[in-house]
C-alpha positions in Angstrom: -234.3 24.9 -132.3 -236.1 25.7 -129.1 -239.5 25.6 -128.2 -241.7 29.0 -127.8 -241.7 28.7 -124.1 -237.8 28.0 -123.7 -237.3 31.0 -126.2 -239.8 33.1 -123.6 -238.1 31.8 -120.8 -234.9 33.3 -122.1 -236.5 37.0 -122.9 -237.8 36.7 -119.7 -234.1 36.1 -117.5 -233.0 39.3 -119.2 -235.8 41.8 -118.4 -236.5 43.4 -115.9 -240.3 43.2 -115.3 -242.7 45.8 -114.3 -245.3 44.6 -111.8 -248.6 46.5 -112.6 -248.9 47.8 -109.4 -245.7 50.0 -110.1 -246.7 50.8 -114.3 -248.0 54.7 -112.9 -244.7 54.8 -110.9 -242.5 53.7 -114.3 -244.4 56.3 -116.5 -244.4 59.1 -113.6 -240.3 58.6 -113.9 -240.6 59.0 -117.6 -241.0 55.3 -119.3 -242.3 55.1 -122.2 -245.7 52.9 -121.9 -246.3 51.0 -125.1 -249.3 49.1 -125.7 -249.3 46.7 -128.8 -252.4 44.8 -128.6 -254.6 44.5 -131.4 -257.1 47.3 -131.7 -260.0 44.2 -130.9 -258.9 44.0 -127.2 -258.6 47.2 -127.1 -262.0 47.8 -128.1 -263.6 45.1 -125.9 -261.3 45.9 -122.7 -260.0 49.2 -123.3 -257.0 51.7 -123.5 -254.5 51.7 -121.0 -254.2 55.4 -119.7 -250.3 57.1 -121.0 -249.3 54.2 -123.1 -249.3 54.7 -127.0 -250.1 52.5 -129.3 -248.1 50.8 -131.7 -249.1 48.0 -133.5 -247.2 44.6 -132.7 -246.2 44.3 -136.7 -244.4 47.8 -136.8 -242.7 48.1 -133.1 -239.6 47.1 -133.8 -239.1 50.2 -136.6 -241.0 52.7 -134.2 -238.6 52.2 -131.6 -235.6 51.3 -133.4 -233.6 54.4 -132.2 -231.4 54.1 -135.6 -234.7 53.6 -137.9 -236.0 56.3 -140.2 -239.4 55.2 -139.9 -239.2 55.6 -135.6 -241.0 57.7 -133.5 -240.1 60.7 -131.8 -240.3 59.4 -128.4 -237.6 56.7 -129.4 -234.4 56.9 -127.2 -232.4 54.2 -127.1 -231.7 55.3 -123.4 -235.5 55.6 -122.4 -237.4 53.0 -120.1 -239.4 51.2 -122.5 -242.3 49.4 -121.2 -244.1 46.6 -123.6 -247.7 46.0 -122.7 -249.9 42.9 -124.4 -252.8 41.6 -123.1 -252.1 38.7 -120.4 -247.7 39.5 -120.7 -246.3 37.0 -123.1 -246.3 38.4 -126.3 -244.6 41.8 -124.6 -241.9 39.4 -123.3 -240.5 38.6 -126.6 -241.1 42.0 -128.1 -239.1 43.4 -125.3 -236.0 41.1 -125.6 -236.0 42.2 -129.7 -236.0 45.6 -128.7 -233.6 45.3 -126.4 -231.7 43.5 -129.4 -232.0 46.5 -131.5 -230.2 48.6 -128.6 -233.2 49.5 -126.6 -231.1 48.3 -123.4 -234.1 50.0 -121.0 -236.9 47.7 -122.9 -239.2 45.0 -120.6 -242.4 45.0 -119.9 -245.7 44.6 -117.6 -245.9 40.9 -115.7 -249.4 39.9 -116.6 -250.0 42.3 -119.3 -253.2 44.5 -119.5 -255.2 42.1 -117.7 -253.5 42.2 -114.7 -253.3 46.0 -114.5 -256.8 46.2 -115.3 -257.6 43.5 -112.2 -256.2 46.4 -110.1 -258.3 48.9 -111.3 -261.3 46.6 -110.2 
């Protein structure tokens, strides 16, 4: 069985990352932003401007293109970009979606907390 960082270093060699600096770029082009941090960061950092919410437990039937219980946004086609809050978490989300036949899923190097150093 392989350790959590071998199994994030192999999510991680099949995304393609977004670097914050280029997130407004991403969802200007029509990505979907997707934040799934708990609601407690988002309450003590706060919301990331465009992205939606959807909680880390339920992503992978929001997204699931083939699910009944996905959103309308959900295109198996559509740039999907996972936020968390420092980038790890988002990796492995990203690599299940992408398993579910989101083939556009990654998401943001660093996570919220690196977008939000920009903003500073």
């Amino acid at each position: 069985m392989p350790a959590v960082d071998d199994l994030l270093a192999a999510a991680r060699a099949r995304l393609e990352r977004v670097e914050p600096a280029d997130l407004d770029d991403e969802r200007a082009a029509g990505a979907l932003v997707v934040d799934i941090r708990p609601i407690e960061q988002r309450e003590r950092d706060g919301e990331l401007p465009g992205a939606i919410v959807i909680p880390r437990n339920v992503l992978e039937w929001r997204l699931d293109p083939t699910s009944a219980n996905r959103i309308p946004e959900a295109d198996a086609d559509r740039r999907v970009i996972v936020v968390c809050d420092e980038g790890y978490a988002s990796s492995l989300a990203a690599a299940t979606l992408q398993d579910l036949g989101v083939s556009r899923a990654t998401d943001l190097v660093g996570g919220y907390q690196a977008w939000l150093a920009l903003q500073a």
